[in-house]
PDB file as gemmi writes it, atoms N, CA and C in Angstrom:
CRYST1    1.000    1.000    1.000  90.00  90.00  90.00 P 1                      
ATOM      1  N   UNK A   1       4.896 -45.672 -15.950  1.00  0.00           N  
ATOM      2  CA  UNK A   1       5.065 -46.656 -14.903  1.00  0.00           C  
ATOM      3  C   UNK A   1       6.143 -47.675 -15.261  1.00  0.00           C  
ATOM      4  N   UNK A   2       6.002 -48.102 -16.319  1.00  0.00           N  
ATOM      5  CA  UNK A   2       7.020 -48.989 -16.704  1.00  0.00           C  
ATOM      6  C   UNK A   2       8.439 -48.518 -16.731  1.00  0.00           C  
ATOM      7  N   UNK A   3       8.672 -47.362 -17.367  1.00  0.00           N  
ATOM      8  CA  UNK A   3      10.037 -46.500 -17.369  1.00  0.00           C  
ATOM      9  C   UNK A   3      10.366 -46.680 -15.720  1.00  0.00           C  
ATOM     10  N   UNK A   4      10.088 -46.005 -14.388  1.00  0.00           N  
ATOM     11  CA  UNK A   4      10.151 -46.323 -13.557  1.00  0.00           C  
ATOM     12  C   UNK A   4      10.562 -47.798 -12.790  1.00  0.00           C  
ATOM     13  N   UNK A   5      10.251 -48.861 -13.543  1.00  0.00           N  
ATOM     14  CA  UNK A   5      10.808 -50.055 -13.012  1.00  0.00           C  
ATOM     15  C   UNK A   5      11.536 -50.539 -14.019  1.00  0.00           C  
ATOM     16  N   UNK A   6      11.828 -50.051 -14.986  1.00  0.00           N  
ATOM     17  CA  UNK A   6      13.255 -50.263 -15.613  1.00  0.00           C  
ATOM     18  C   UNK A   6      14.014 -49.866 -15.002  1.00  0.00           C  
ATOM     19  N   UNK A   7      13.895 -47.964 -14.910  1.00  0.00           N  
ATOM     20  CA  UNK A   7      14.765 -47.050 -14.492  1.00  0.00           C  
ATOM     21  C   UNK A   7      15.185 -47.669 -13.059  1.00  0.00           C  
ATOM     22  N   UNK A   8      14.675 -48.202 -11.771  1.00  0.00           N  
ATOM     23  CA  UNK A   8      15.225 -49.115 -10.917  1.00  0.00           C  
ATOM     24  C   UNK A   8      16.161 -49.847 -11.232  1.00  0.00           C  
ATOM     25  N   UNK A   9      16.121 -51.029 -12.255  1.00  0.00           N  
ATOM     26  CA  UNK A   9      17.064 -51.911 -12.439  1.00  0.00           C  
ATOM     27  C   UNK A   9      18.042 -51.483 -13.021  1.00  0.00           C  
ATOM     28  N   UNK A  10      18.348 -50.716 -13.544  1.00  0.00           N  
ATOM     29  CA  UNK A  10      19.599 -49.875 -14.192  1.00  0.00           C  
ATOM     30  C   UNK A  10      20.811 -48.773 -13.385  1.00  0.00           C  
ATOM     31  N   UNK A  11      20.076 -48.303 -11.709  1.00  0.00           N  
ATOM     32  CA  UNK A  11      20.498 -47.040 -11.087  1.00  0.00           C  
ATOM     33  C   UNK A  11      20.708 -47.615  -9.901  1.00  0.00           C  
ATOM     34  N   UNK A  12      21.665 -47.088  -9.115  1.00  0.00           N  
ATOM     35  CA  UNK A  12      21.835 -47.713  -7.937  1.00  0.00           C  
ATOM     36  C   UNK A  12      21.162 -46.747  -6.743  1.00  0.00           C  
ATOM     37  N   UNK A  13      20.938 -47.095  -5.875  1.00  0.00           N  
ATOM     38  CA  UNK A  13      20.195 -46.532  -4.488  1.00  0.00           C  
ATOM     39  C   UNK A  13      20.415 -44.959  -4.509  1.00  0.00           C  
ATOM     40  N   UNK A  14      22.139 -44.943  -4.493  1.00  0.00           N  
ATOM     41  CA  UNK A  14      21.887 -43.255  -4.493  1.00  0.00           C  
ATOM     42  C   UNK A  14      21.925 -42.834  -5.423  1.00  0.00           C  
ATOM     43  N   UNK A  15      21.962 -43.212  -7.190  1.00  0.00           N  
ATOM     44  CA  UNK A  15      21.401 -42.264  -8.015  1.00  0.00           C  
ATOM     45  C   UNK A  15      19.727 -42.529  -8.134  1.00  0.00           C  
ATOM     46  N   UNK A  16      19.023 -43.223  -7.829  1.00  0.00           N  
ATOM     47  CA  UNK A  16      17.490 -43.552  -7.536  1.00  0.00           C  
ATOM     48  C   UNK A  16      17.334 -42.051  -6.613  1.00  0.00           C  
ATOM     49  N   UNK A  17      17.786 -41.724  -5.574  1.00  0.00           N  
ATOM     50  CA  UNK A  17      17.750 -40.698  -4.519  1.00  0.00           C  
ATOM     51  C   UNK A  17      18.000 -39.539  -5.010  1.00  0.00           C  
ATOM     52  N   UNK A  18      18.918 -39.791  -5.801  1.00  0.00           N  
ATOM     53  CA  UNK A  18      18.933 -38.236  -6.523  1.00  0.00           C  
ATOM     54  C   UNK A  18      17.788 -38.206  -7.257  1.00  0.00           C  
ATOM     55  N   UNK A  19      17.559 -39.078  -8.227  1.00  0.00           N  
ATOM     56  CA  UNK A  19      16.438 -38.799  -9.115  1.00  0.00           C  
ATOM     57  C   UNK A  19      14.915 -38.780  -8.455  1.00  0.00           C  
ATOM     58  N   UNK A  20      14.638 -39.018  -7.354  1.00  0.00           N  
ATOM     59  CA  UNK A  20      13.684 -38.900  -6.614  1.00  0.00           C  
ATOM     60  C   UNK A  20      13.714 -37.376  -6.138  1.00  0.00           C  
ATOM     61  N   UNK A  21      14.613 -36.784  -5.743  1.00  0.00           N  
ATOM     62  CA  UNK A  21      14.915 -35.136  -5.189  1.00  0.00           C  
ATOM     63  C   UNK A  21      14.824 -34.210  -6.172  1.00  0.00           C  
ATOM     64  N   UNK A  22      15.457 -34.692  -7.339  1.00  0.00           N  
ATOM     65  CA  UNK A  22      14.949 -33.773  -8.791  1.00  0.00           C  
ATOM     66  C   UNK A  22      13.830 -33.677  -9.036  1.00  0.00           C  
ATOM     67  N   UNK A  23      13.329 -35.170  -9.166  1.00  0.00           N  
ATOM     68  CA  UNK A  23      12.244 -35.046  -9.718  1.00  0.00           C  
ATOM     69  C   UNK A  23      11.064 -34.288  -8.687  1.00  0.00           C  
ATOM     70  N   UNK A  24      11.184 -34.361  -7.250  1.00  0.00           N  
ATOM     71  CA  UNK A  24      10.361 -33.522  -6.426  1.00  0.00           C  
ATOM     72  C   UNK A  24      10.383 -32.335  -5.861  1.00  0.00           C  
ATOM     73  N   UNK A  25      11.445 -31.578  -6.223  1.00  0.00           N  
ATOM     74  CA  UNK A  25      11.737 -30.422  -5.961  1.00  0.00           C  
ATOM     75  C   UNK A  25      10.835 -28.950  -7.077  1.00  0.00           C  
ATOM     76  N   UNK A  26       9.727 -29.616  -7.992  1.00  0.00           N  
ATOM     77  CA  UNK A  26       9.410 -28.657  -8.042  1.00  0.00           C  
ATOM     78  C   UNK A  26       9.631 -27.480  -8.984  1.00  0.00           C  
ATOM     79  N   UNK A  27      11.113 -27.712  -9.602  1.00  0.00           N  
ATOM     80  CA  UNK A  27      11.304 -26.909 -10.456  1.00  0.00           C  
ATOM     81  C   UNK A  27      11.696 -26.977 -11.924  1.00  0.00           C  
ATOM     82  N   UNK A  28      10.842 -25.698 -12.217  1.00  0.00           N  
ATOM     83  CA  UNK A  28      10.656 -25.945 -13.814  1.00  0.00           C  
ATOM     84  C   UNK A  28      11.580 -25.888 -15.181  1.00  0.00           C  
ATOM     85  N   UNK A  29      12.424 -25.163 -14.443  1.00  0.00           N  
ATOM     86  CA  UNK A  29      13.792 -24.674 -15.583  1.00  0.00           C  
ATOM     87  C   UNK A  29      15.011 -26.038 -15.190  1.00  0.00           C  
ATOM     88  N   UNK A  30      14.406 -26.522 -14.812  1.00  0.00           N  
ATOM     89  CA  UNK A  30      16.016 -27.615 -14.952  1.00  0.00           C  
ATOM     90  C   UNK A  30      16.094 -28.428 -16.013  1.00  0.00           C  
ATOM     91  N   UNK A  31      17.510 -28.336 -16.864  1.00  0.00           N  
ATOM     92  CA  UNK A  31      17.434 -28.666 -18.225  1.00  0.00           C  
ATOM     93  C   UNK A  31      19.017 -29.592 -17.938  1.00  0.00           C  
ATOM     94  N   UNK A  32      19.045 -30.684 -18.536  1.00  0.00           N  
ATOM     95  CA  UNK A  32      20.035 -31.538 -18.225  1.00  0.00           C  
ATOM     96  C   UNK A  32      20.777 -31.019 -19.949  1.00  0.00           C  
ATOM     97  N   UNK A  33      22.231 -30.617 -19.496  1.00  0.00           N  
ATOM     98  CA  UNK A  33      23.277 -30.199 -20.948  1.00  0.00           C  
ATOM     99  C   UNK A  33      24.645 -31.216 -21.038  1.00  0.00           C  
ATOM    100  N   UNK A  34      24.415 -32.182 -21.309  1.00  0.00           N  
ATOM    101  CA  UNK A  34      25.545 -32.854 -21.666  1.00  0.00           C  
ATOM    102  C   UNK A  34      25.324 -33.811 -20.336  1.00  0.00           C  
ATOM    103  N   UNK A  35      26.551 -34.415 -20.333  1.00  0.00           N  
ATOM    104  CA  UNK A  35      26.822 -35.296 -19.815  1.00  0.00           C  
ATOM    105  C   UNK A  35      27.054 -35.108 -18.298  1.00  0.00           C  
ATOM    106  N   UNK A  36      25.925 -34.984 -16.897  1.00  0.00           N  
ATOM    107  CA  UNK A  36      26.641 -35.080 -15.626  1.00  0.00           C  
ATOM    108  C   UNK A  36      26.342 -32.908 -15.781  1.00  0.00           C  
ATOM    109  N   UNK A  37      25.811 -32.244 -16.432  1.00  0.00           N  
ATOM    110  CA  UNK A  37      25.592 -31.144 -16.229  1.00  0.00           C  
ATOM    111  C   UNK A  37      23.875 -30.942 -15.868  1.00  0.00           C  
ATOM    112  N   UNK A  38      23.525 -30.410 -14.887  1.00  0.00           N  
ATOM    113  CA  UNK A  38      22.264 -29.726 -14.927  1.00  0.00           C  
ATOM    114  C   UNK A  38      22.175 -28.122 -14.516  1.00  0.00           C  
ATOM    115  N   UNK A  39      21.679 -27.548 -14.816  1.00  0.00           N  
ATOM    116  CA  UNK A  39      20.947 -26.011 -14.905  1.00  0.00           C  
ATOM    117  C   UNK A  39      19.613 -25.742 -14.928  1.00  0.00           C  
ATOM    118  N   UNK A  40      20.026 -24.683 -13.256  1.00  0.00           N  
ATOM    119  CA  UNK A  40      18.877 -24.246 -13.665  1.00  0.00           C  
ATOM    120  C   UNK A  40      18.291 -22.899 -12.900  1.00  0.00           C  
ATOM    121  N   UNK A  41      17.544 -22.100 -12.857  1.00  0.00           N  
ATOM    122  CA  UNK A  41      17.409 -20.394 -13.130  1.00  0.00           C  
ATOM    123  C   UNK A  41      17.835 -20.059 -11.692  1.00  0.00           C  
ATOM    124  N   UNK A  42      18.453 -19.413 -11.786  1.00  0.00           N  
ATOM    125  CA  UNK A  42      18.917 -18.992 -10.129  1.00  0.00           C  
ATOM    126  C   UNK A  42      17.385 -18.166  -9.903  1.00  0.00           C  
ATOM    127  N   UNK A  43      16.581 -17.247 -10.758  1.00  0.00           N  
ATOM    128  CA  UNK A  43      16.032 -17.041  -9.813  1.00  0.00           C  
ATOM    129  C   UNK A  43      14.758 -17.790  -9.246  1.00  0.00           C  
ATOM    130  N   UNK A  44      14.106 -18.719  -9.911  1.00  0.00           N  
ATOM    131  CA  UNK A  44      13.495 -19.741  -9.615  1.00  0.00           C  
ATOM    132  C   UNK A  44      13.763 -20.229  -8.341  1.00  0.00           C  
ATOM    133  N   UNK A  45      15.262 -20.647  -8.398  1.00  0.00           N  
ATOM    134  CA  UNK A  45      15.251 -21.162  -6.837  1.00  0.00           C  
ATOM    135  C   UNK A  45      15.666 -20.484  -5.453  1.00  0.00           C  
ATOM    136  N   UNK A  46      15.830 -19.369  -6.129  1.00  0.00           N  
ATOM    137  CA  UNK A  46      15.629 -18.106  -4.874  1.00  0.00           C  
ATOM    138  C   UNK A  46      14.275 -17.876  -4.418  1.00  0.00           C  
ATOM    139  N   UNK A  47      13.032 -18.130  -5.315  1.00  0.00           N  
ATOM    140  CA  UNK A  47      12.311 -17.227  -4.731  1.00  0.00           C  
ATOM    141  C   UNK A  47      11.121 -18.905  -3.590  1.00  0.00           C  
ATOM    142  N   UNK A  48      12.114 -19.875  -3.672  1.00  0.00           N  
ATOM    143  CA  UNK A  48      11.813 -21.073  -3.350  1.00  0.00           C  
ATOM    144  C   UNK A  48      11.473 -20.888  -1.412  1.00  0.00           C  
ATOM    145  N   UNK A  49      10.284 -21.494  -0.968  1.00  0.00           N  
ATOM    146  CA  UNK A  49      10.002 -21.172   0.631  1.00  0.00           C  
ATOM    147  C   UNK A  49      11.566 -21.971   1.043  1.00  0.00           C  
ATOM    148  N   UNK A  50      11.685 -23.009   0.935  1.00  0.00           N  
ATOM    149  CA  UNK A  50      13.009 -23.864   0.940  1.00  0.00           C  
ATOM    150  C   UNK A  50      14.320 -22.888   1.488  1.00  0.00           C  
ATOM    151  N   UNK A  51      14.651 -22.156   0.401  1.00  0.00           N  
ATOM    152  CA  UNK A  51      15.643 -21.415   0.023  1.00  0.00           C  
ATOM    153  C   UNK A  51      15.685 -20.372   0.701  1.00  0.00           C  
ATOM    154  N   UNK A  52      14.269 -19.529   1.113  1.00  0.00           N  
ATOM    155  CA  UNK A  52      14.505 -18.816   1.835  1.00  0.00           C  
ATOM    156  C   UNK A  52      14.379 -18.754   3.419  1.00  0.00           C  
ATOM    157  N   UNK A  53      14.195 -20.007   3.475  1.00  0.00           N  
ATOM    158  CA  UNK A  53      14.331 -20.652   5.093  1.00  0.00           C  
ATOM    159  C   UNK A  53      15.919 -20.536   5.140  1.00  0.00           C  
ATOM    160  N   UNK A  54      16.350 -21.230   4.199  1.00  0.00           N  
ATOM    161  CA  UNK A  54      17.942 -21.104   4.240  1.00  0.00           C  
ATOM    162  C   UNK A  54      18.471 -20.067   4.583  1.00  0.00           C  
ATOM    163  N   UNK A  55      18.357 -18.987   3.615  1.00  0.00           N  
ATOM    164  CA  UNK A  55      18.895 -17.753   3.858  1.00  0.00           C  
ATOM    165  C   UNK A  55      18.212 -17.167   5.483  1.00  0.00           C  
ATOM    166  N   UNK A  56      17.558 -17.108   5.801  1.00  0.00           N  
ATOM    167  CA  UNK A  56      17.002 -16.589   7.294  1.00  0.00           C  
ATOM    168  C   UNK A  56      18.328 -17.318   8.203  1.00  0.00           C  
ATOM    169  N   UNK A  57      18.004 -18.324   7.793  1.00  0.00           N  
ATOM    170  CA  UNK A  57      19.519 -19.061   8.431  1.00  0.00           C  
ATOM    171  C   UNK A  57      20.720 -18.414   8.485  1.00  0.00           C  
ATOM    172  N   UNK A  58      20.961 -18.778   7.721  1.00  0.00           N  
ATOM    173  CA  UNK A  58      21.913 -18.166   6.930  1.00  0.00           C  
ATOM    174  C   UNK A  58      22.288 -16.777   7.565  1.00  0.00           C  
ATOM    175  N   UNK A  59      21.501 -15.902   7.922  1.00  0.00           N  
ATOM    176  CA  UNK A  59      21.739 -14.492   8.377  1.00  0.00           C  
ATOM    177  C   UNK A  59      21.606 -14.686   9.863  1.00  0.00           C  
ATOM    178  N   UNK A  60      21.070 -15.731  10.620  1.00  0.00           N  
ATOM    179  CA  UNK A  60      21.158 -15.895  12.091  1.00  0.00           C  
ATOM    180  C   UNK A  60      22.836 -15.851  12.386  1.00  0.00           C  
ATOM    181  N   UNK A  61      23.081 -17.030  11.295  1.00  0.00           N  
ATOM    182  CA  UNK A  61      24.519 -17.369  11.731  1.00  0.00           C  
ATOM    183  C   UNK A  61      25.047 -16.383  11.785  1.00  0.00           C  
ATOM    184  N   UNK A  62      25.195 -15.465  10.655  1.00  0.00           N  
ATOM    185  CA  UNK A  62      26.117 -14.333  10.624  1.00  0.00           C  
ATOM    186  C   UNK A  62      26.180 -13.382  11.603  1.00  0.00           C  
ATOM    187  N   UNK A  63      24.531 -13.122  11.492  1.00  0.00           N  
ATOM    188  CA  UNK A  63      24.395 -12.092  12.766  1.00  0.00           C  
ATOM    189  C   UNK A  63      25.252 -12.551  14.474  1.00  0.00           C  
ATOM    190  N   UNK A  64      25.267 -14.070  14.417  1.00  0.00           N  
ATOM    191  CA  UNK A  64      25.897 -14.477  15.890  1.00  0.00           C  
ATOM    192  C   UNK A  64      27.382 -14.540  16.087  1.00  0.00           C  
ATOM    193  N   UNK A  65      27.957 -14.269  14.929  1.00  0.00           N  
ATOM    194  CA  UNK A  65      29.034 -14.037  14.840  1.00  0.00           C  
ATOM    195  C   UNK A  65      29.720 -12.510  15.309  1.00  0.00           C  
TER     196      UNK A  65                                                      
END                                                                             
């Protein structure tokens, strides 16, 4: 809890937003490598309901083309 209201006073609105989306997205392989790098398992986030809403998408468009 405390980390959290440090971590406020140190981050501005939209890196707070990012770190709110990381941190709720759920996934387990994301490993921060250096500086401003994150990774993480492609197939993890393929097999994501998210992701594959996307892709359904994703193939409407094409198909309307």
């Amino acid at each position: 809890m405390i980390f959290n209201k440090i971590k406020k006073l140190w981050v501005t609105d939209e890196e707070q937003l990012i770190l709110e989306t990381l941190e709720g997205s759920g996934l387990k392989s994301m490993k921060v490598l250096g500086r401003g790098t994150l990774t993480v398992d492609p197939k993890e986030v393929s097999s994501t309901a998210k992701f594959k809403e996307y892709a359904k998408q994703v193939d409407k468009i094409i198909d309307a083309t």
